[in-house]
N, C-alpha and C positions, 0 to 999 in steps of 0.2 A: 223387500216386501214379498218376495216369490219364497222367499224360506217361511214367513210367517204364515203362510197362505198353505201350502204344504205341508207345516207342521199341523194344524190346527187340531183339538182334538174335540170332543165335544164333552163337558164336563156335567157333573150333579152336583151341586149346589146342597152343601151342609145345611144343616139349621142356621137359621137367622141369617143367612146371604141368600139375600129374597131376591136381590137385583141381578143384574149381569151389568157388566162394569167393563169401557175402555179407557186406558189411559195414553194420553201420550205427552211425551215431554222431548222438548227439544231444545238446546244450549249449543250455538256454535255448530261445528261439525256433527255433533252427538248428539242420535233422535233415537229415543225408545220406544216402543208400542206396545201394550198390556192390554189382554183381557181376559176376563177375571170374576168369578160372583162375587157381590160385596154387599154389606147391609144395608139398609136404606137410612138410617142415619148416616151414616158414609156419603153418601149421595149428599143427602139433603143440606148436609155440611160442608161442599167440595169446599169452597173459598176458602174456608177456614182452614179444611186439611191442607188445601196447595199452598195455604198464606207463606210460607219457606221457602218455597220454589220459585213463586211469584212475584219474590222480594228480591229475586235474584237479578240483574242490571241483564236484559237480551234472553232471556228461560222464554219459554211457551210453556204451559202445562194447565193441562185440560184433563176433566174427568168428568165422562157421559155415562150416566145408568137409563136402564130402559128394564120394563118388569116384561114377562115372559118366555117360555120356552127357545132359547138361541136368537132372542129378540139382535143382540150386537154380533150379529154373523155368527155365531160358535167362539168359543172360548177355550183360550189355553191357556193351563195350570198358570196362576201367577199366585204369588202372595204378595199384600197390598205392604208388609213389612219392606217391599223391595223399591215401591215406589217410595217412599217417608225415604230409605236412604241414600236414593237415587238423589232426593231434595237437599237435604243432609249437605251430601257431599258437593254439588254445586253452589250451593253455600258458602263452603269452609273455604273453597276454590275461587271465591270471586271475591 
């Protein structure tokens, strides 16, 4: 956690990633932590999005948005492409 904490950077948020977005997932030994702008469909849909990860037999994964300037601590660069195969692959593995 002290590298994510240290890396952080603070990010601008493109069109249509109106939210600020953390993710985290955790299987076994292996916990990641994301965050990240993301649209608010995204949000509003999480279940749906994690439904893959979720299905996995001992996964955690959770996904908090929150609207505002650096509302989830600051954010560093993620793409949400990395979460979907983060899921993916815990998946294919279980």
């Amino acid at each position: 956690m002290d590298d994510c904490n240290k890396n952080k950077e603070e990010e601008t948020c493109t069109t249509g990633l109106d939210r600020c977005a953390t993710v985290t997932l955790s299987y076994g030994e292996t916990k990641s932590y994301s965050k990240m702008c993301q649209a608010n469909a995204i949000c509003e849909n999480s279940d749906q999005i994690l439904s893959a990860c979720k299905a996995v037999d001992g996964a955690t994964c959770k996904l908090e948005c929150c609207e505002g300037d650096n509302c989830n601590g600051g954010a560093a660069a993620a793409i949400s492409i990395i979460l979907m195969t983060a899921c993916a692959l815990m998946a294919f593995f279980h």
